[in-house]
N, C-alpha and C positions, 0 to 999 in steps of 0.2 A: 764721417769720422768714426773712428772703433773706439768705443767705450770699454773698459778695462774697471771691474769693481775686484780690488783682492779684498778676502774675507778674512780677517783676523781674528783671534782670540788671543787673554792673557800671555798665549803659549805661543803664539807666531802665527806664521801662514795657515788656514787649513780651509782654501779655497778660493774660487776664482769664476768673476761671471765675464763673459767675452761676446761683443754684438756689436753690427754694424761692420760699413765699409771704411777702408780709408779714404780713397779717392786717390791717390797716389797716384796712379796710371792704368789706363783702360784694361777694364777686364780681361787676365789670363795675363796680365803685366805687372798686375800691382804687385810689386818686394814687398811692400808693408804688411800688406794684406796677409799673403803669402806667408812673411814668417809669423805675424802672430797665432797665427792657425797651425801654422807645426807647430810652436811652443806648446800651445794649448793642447791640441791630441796626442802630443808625445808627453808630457807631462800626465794626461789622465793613464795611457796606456801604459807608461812606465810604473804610476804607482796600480795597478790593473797585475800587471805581471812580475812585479819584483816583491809586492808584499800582499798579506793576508788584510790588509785594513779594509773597513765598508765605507764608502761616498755613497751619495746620491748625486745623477749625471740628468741631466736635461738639455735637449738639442734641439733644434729645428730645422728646417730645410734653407734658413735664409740666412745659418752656420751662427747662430746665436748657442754659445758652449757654457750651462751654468752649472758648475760640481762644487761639492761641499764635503768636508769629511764628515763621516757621522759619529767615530768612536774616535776612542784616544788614539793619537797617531804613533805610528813607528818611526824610528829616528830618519828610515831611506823618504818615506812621505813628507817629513817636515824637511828634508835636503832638496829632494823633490820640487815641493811647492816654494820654496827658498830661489831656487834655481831659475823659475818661470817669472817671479817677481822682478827677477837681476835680467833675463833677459827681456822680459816688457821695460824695465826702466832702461834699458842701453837701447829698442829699438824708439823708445822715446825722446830722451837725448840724441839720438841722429837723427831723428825725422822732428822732429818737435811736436810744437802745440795744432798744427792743421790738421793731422793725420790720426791722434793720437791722443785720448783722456783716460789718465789712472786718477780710481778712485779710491782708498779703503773705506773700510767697512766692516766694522764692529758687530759681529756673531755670537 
């Protein structure tokens, strides 16, 4: 199962921890898997390359992704992280509860 914690503050999103597999279907098949790992690295690279903000980024070889903002966010980082939220909850509602745990969490 992929555990999903989004990290919130008073202000909205500003981060996201991503670990585990889905099980969905054998390696180099899994969709689930698959797209929440593009969400996740296109999300850190997008806010990496379209704005000035600092995160802290921590990874592992076993694709465990944990980022966090560290300053005040820019409005494209809060659409950003907005964005990644909408698509974890929509590949959650089509795959459901087997595949797939969002959690918030209070930063």
């Amino acid at each position: 199962m992929i555990a999903i914690i989004l990290y919130k503050r008073e202000a909205g999103n500003v981060g996201f921890c991503v670990s585990g597999h889905a099980g969905y279907e054998t390696k180099g098949k899994d969709i689930v898997c698959a797209s929440v790992s593009v969400l996740a690295i296109n999300t850190v690279n997008a806010i990496k390359s379209f704005t000035d903000d600092r995160f802290s980024l921590q990874y592992d070889e076993d694709g465990k992704i944990d980022m966090l903002m560290k300053t005040t966010m820019s409005p494209t980082s809060q659409v950003l992280l907005d964005t990644f939220e909408l698509g974890m909850t929509s590949i959650y509602e089509e795959y459901g509860h087997d595949y797939i745990n969002i959690k918030i969490e209070e930063v």
